[in-house]
C-alpha positions in Angstrom: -9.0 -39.6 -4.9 -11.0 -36.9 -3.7 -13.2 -37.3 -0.9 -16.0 -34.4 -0.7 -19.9 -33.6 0.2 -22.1 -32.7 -2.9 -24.5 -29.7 -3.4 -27.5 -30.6 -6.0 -27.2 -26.9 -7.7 -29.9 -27.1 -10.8 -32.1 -24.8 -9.2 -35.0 -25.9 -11.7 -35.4 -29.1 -10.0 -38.3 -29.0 -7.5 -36.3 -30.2 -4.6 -33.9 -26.7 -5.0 -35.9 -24.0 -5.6 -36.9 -23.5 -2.1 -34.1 -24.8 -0.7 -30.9 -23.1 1.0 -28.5 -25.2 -0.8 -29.7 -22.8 -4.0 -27.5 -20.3 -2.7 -24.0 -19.8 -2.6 -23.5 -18.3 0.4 -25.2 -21.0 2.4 -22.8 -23.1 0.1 -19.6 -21.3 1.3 -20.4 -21.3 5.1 -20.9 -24.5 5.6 -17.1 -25.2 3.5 -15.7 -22.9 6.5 -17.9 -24.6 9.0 -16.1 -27.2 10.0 -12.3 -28.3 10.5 -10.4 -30.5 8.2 -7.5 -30.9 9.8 -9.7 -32.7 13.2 -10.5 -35.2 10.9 -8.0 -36.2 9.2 -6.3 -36.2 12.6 -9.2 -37.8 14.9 -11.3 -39.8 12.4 -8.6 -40.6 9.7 -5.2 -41.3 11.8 -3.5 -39.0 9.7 -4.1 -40.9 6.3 -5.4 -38.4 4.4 -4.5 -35.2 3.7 -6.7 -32.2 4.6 -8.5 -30.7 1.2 -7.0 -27.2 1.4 -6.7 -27.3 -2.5 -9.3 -27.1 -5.0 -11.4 -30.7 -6.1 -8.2 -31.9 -8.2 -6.3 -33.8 -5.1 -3.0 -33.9 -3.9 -0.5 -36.4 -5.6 -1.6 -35.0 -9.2 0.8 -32.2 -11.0 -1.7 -30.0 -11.6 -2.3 -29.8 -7.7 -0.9 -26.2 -6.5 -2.3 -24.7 -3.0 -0.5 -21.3 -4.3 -3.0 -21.0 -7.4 -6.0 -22.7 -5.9 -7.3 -21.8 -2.7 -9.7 -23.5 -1.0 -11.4 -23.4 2.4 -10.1 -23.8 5.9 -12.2 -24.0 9.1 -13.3 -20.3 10.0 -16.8 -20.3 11.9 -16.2 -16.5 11.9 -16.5 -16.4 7.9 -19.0 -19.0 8.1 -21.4 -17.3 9.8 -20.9 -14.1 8.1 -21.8 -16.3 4.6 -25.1 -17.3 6.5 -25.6 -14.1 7.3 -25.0 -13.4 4.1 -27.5 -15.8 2.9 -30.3 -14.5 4.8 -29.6 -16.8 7.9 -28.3 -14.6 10.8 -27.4 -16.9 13.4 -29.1 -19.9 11.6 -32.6 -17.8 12.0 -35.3 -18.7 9.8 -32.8 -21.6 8.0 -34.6 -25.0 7.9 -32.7 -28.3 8.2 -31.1 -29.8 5.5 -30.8 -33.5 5.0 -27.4 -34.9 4.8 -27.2 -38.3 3.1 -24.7 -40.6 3.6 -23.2 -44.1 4.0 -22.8 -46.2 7.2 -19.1 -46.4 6.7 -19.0 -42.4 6.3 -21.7 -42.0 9.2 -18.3 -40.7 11.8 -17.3 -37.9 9.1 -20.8 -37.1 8.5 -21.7 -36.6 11.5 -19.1 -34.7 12.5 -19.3 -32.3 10.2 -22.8 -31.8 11.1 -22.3 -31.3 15.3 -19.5 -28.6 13.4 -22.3 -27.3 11.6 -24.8 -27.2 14.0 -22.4 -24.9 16.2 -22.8 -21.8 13.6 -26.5 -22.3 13.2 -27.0 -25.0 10.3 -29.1 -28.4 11.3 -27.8 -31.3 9.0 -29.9 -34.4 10.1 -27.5 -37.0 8.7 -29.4 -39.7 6.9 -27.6 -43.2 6.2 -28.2 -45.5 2.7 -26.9 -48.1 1.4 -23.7 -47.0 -0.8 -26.3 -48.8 -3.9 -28.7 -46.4 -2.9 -27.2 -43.4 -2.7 -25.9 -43.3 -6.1 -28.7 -44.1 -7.2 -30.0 -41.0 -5.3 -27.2 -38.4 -6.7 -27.3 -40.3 -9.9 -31.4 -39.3 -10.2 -30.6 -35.9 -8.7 -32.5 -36.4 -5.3 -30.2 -36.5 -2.6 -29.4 -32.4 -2.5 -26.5 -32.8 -0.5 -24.6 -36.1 -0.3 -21.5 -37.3 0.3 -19.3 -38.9 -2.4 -15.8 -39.5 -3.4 -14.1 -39.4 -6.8 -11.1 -41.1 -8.0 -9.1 -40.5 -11.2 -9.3 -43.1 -14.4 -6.2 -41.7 -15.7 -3.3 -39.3 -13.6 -4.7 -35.9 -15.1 -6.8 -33.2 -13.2 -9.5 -33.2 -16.0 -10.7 -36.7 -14.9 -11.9 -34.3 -11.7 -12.9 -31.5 -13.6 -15.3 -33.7 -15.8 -17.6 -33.9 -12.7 -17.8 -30.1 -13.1 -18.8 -30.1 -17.2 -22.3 -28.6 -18.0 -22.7 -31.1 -20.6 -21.4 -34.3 -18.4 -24.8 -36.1 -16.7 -24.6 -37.7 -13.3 -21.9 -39.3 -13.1 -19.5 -37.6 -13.2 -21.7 -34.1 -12.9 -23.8 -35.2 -9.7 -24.2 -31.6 -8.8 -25.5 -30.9 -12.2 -23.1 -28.0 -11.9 -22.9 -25.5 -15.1 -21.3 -22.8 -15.6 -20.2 -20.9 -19.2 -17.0 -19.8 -18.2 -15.9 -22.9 -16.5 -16.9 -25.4 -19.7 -15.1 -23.1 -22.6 -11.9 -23.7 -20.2 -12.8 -27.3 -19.8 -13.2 -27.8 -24.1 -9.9 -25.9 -24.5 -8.2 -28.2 -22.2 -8.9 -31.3 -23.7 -7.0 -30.2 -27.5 -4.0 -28.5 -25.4 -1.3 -30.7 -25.5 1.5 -28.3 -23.5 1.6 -29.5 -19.9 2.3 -26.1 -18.3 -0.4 -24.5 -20.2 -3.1 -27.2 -19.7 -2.4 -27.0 -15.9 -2.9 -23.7 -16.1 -6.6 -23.8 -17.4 -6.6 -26.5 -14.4 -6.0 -24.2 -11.7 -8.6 -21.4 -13.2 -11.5 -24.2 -13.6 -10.6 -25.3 -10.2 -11.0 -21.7 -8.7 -14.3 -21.7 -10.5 -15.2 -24.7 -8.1 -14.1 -23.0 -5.2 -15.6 -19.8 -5.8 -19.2 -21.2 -6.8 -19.0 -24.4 -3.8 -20.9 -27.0 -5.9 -19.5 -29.3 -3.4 -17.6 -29.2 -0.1 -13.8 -31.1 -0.4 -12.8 -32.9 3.0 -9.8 -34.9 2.1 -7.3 -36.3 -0.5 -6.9 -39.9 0.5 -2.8 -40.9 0.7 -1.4 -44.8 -0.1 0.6 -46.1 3.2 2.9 -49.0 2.4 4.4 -51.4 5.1 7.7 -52.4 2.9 10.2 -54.9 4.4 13.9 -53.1 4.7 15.1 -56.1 1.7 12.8 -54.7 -0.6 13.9 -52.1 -3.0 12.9 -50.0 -5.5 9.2 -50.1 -4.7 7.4 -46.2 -5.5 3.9 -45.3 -5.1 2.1 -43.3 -7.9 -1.2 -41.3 -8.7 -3.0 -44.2 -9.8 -1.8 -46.7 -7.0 -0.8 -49.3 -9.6 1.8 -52.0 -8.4 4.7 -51.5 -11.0 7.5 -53.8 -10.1 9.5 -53.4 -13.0 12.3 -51.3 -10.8 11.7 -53.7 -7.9 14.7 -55.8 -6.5 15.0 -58.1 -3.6 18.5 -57.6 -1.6 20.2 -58.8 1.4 17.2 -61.5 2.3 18.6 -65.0 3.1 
């Protein structure tokens, strides 16, 4: 699954329109604002693997770093997309309200202490897990923090969250974009792998380049295993399938 923060992006709702989450460049600086890699090493132990991608996470065949690149920490860039966004420094920005849950508060708040360092002031505000997807669901929580995992080991169970015509869920972002749903439609009837993946990779892009939401991690499985057991594989769903396994050399 994907772990990420969500941008509310339909700029005709009332809590948008004068907000800075309406523009993209506020959305991209605050992707290179803080650094993946700390948390997956400091707050995760190394269980998760830093988002580098696109939304469709690690462990999937349609994941490729070389055709979908994503964000890395650079408070250099990030300030130059504030900049960019009419926020030089952070001048004249107003806080933003990140909401989140209590068992997310560490990430959350580290991200915003990041944040805070190029000029962006996310007061981190914690609901119940209930609550807060009731919030994103309703489209008022503009930035949140989520997580999505697959129903089925293809990328498009991730890119449905993108889909103009998809409510919330899967869309919580309410994220819509011409170019990115003809791709979407002309996934689901293609039936050749390599082709289909393709599409994948370009929808992806779309994500990245438009920064509906901010991708932190791809969660990873860790099995403890005893040395008699054999046969025992991990997959993109994280079902037990013991069909293969075998018990040998245990007394």
């Amino acid at each position: 699954n994907t772990e990420y923060l969500g941008f509310l992006v339909d700029t005709n709702n009332a809590l948008i329109k004068n907000s800075p989450i309406r523009l993209k460049d506020f959305r991209l600086a605050v992707n290179y604002g803080f650094d993946r890699a700390k948390i997956a090493m400091y707050l995760k132990n190394n269980t998760v693997i830093p988002a580098y991608g696109g939304f469709i996470p690690a462990g999937l065949p349609s994941y490729d770093t070389s055709q979908v690149h994503g964000y890395r920490y650079n408070p250099v860039l990030a300030r130059q997309y504030l900049a960019k966004a009419g926020f030089p420094g952070g001048k004249g920005l107003p806080p933003v309200t990140l909401y989140s849950t209590e068992e997310y508060a560490d990430i959350s708040n580290y991200i915003a202490n990041q944040l805070q360092q190029i000029g962006i002031t996310a007061n981190v505000n914690i609901q119940q897990i209930g609550m807060l997807r009731e919030l994103a669901a309703k489209s008022q929580a503009p930035f949140f923090r989520a997580d999505w995992m697959a129903d089925y080991p293809d990328g498009e169970s991730f890119l449905a969250c993108f889909y103009g015509k998809n409510p919330a869920p899967p869309n919580y972002s309410r994220f819509s974009n011409p170019l990115f749903d003809r791709l979407y439609e002309k996934g689901l009837t293609e039936n050749n792998d390599s082709v289909r993946y393709t599409l994948y990779h370009r929808m992806d892009s779309i994500i990245i380049a438009n920064a509906p939401v901010v991708p932190i991690y791809y969660a990873e499985s860790v099995f403890f295993i005893h040395p008699w057991v054999k046969g025992l594989t991990n997959n993109a769903m994280e079902l037990l399938d013991l069909k293969r396994v075998s018990i040998v050399g245990k007394e």
